[in-house]
C-alpha positions in Angstrom: 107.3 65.7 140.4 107.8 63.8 137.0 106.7 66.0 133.9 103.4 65.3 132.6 101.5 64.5 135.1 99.1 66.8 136.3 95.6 66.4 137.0 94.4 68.4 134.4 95.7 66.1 131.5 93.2 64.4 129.0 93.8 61.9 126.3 96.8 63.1 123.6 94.8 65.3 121.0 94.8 63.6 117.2 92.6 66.0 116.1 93.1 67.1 112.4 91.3 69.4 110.5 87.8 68.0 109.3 87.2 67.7 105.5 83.8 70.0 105.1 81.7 70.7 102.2 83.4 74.1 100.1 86.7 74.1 102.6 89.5 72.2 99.8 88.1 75.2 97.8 87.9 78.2 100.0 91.9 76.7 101.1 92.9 76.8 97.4 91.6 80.5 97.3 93.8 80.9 100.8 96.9 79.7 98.8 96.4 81.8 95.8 96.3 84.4 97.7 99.0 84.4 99.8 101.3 82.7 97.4 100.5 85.2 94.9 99.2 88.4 95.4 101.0 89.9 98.9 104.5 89.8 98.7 107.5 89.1 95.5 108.7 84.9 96.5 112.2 86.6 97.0 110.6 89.0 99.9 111.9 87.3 103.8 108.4 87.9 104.1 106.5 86.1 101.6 108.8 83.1 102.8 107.3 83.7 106.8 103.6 83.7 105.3 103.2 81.3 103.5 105.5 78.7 105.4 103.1 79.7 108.7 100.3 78.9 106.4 101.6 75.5 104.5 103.0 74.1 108.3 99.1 74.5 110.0 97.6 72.8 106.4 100.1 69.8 106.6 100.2 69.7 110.6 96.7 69.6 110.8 96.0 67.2 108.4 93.8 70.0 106.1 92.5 68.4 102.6 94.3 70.4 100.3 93.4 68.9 96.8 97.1 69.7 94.5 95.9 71.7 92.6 95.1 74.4 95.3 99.1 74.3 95.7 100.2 75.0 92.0 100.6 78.4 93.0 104.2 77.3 94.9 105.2 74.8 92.0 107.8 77.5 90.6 109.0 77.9 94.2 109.0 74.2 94.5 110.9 73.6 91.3 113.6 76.2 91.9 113.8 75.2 95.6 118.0 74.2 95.6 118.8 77.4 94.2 116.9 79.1 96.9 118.4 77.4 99.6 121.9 77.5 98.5 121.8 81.0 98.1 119.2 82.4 100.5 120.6 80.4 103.2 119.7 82.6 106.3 116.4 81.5 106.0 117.1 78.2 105.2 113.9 77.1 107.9 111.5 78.7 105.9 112.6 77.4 102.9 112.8 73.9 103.7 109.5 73.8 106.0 107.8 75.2 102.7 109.6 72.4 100.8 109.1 69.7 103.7 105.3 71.0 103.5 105.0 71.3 100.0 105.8 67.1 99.9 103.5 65.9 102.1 100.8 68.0 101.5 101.2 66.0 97.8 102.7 68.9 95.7 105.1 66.5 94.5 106.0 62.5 94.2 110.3 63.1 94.4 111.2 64.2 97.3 113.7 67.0 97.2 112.9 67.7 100.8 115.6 64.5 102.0 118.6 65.7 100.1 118.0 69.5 101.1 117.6 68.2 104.6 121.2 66.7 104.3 122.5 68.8 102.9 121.5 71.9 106.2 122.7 69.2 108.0 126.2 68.9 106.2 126.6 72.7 106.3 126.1 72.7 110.6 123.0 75.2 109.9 121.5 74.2 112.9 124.9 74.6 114.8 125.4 78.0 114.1 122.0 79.0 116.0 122.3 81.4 118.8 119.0 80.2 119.9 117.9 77.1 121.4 114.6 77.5 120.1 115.6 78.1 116.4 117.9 74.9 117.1 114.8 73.3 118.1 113.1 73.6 114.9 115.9 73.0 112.7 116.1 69.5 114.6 112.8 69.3 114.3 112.7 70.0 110.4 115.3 68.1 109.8 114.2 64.7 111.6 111.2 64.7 109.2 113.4 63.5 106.4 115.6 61.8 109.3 118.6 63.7 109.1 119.2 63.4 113.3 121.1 66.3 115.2 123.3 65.8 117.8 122.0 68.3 120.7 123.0 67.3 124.2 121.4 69.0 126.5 119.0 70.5 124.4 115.8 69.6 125.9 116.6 70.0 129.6 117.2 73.6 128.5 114.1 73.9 126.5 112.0 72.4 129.2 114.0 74.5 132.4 112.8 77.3 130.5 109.6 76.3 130.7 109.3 75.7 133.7 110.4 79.4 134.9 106.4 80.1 135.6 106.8 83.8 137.8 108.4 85.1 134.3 105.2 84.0 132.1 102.9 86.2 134.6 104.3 89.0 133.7 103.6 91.0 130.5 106.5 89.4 127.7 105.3 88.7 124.2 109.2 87.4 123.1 109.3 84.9 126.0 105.8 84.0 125.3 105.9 82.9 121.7 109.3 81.6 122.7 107.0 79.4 125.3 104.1 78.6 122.6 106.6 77.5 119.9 108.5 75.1 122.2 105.6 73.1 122.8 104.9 73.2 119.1 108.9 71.8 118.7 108.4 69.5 121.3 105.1 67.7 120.3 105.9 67.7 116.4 103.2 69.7 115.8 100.9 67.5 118.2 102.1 63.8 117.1 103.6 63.2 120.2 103.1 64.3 124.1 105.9 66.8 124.4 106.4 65.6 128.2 105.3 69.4 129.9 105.4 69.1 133.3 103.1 70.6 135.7 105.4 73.6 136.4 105.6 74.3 132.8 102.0 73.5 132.3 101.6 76.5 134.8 104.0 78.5 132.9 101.3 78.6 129.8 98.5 79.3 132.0 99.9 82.4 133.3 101.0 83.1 129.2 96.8 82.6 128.7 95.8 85.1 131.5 98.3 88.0 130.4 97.1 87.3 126.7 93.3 87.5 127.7 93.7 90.4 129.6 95.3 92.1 127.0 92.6 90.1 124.5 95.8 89.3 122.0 94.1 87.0 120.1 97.4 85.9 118.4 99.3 84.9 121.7 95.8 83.0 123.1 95.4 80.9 120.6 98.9 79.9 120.4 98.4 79.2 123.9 95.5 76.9 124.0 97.1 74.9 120.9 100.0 74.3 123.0 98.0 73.0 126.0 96.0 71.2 123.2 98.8 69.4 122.0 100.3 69.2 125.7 97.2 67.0 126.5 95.5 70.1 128.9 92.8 71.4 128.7 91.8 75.3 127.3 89.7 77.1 129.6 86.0 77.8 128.0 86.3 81.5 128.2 89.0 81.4 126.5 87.4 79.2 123.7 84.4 81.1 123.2 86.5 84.3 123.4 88.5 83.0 120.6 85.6 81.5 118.2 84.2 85.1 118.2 87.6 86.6 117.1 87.4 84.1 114.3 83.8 85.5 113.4 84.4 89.2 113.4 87.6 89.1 111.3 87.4 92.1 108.4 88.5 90.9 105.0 89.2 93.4 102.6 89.2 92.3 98.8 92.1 93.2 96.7 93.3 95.6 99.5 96.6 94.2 100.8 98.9 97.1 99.8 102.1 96.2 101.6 101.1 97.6 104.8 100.7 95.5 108.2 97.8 93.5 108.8 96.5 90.9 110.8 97.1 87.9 108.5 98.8 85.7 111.6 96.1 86.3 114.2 93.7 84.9 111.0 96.4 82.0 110.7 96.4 80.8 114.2 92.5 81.4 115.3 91.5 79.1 112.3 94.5 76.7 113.3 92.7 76.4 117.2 89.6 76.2 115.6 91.0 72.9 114.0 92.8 71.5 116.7 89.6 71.9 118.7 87.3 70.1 116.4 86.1 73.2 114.6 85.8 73.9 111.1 89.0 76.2 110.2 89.3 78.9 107.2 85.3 78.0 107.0 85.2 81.8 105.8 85.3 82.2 102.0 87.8 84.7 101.1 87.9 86.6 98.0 90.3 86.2 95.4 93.8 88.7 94.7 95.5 90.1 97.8 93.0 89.7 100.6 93.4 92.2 104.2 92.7 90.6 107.0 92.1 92.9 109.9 91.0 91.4 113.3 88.3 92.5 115.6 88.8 96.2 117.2 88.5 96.1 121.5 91.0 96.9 124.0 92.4 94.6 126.7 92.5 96.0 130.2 96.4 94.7 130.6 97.7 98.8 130.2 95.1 100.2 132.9 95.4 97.4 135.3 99.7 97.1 134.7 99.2 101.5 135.4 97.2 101.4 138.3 99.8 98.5 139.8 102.8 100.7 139.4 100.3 103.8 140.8 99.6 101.8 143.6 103.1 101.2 145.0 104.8 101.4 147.6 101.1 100.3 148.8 100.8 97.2 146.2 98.4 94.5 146.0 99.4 91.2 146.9 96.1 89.6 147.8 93.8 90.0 144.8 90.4 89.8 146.8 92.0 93.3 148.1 92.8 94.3 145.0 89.7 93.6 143.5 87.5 96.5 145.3 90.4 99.2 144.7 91.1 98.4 141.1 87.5 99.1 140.2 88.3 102.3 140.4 90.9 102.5 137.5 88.8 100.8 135.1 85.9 101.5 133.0 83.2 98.6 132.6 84.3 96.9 129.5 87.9 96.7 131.5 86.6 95.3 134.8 84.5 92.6 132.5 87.6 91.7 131.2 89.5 91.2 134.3 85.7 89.5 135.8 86.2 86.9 132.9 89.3 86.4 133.2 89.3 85.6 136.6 87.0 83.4 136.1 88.4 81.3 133.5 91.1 80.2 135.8 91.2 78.9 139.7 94.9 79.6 139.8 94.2 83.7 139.2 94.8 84.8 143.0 98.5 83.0 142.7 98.8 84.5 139.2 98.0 88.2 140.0 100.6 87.9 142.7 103.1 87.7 140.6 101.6 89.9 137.9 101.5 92.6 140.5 104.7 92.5 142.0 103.9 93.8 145.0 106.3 94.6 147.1 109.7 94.5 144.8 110.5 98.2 144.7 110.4 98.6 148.1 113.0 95.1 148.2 115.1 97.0 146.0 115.2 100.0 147.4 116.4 98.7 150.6 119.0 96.3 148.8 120.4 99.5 147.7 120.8 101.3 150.1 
């Protein structure tokens, strides 16, 4: 079967984020904040902030007027010095400069010679990870500096196309799954080829997020079917907009500590791919804390009562339906109800989620 084509494929998404009446403003407050007010520039996590933030403005086509980005111009200025010495982190540095650019920020365009200059050094060579190598390629072919990768994308897609390991609970392979797509597509300019095993792969990745309602992990799931030309289950959608809605934002209350400031990032960035109206929210000026809607998943309760039910297991859901009542309270069984019915591919999903069967497989290989 030749990737991409699947039945459930609809026209390649151009969708960009819609100018609206107040958003260029309430987007200049979102810069100002984050550029300013969370972490020092020379922190590795002010760099991971704000380059998440800049790549879904300038991927998503957000009106950003330049003023809003005066906040980075010191950053942008000083940009070679930062590179050259900071160099592990050379991605963020140069997305935020690549971003920086064509968001308008600046008419000379530093971004080409840095981008030759990571390539000149092998950068992107001494990646461990396909993935990381992924992005630098993809970084870098924006100022078209190419990379020589052979086999690069028949390992990227084989991976993807692993769909058993995506039912199971995995947030590292997940995101690892999510941000290929994103590597793939350019960030939704072009059909990253998906075919329908891997297509699979991310609806399994959906029904272990919504089970567990990680808000973060969905909504990088239904952007990458979104830019994979799929479509995003409604239950998911609606689940999603209300995440969006009930976010807690805290004025002046960023302290260093943890909060939910990607979860924020990547609901608004759905919301645009979809159509929506993204960052629609007004946030208040100085460090904002963004804390995400409370509510528990069922994915601990139902993974427990799984591993309580072997050697038995469940390898027929309608079975396991009745029993695993049981285990749950209410709010956890209208979880798993919701879930089940977001996708017609559950039953051969929870077959693999529940593994039924394996230990006793294993047992008897060892002996």
């Amino acid at each position: 079967m030749t990737r991409g084509s699947t039945a459930q494929v609809l026209s390649f998404p151009g969708n960009r984020i819609r100018t609206t009446p107040g958003g260029a403003g309430g987007r200049a407050v979102l810069c100002t904040s984050f550029a300013e007010y969370r972490h020092d520039p020379e922190s590795v996590f002010w760099l991971k902030e704000n380059a998440e933030l800049l790549n879904i403005l300038e991927c998503t086509g957000a009106d950003v007027p330049t003023a809003a980005l005066a906040p980075f111009q010191a950053f942008y200025d000083t940009v070679e010095r930062r590179l050259g010495f900071f160099r592990p982190y050379y991605r963020f540095i140069l997305s935020i400069c690549l971003d920086l650019e064509d968001l308008g920020l600046a008419r000379h365009n530093k971004g080409a010679a840095l981008a030759r200059w990571v390539g000149a050094q092998g950068l992107a060579q001494a990646e461990l990870s396909d993935l990381q190598r992924a992005e630098a390629r993809r970084l870098l072919a924006r100022r078209d500096v190419r990379l020589d990768m052979p086999g690069l994308d028949e390992r990227l897609h084989a991976f993807a196309e692993g769909s058993a390991a995506f039912a199971l609970p995995n947030k590292k392979i997940g995101y690892e799954l999510t941000h290929l797509v994103f590597y793939l597509s350019e960030y939704g300019r072009r059909d990253p080829g998906l075919s329908p095993a891997a297509l699979k792969s991310l609806e399994y990745l959906g029904l272990v997020s919504f089970l567990d309602q990680d808000a973060d992990l969905l909504a990088e799931v239904a952007i990458a079917l979104a830019y994979a030309g799929a479509e995003v289950p409604q239950v998911w959608q609606d689940w999603l907009q209300r995440q969006v809605a009930g976010f807690e934002v805290v004025e002046n209350g960023f302290g260093g500590q943890p909060d939910d400031y990607h979860t924020y990032f990547v609901c608004n960035w759905w919301q645009g791919v979809a159509g929506g109206q993204p960052f629609w929210r007004g946030l208040p000026q100085g460090g904002t804390l963004l804390r995400r809607p409370g509510g528990a998943g069922v994915l601990r309760s139902l993974s427990r009562a799984l591993y309580e039910a072997e050697p038995r297991g469940y390898g027929d859901w309608d079975v396991a339906r009745r029993d695993l009542a049981a285990w749950l309270d209410p709010g956890q069984i209208e979880v798993m109800e919701r879930a089940e019915a977001s996708s017609q591919a559950f039953g051969e999903f929870f077959a693999l989620f529940a593994r039924s069967g394996e230990a006793g497989s294993l047992r008897a290989g060892c002996a």
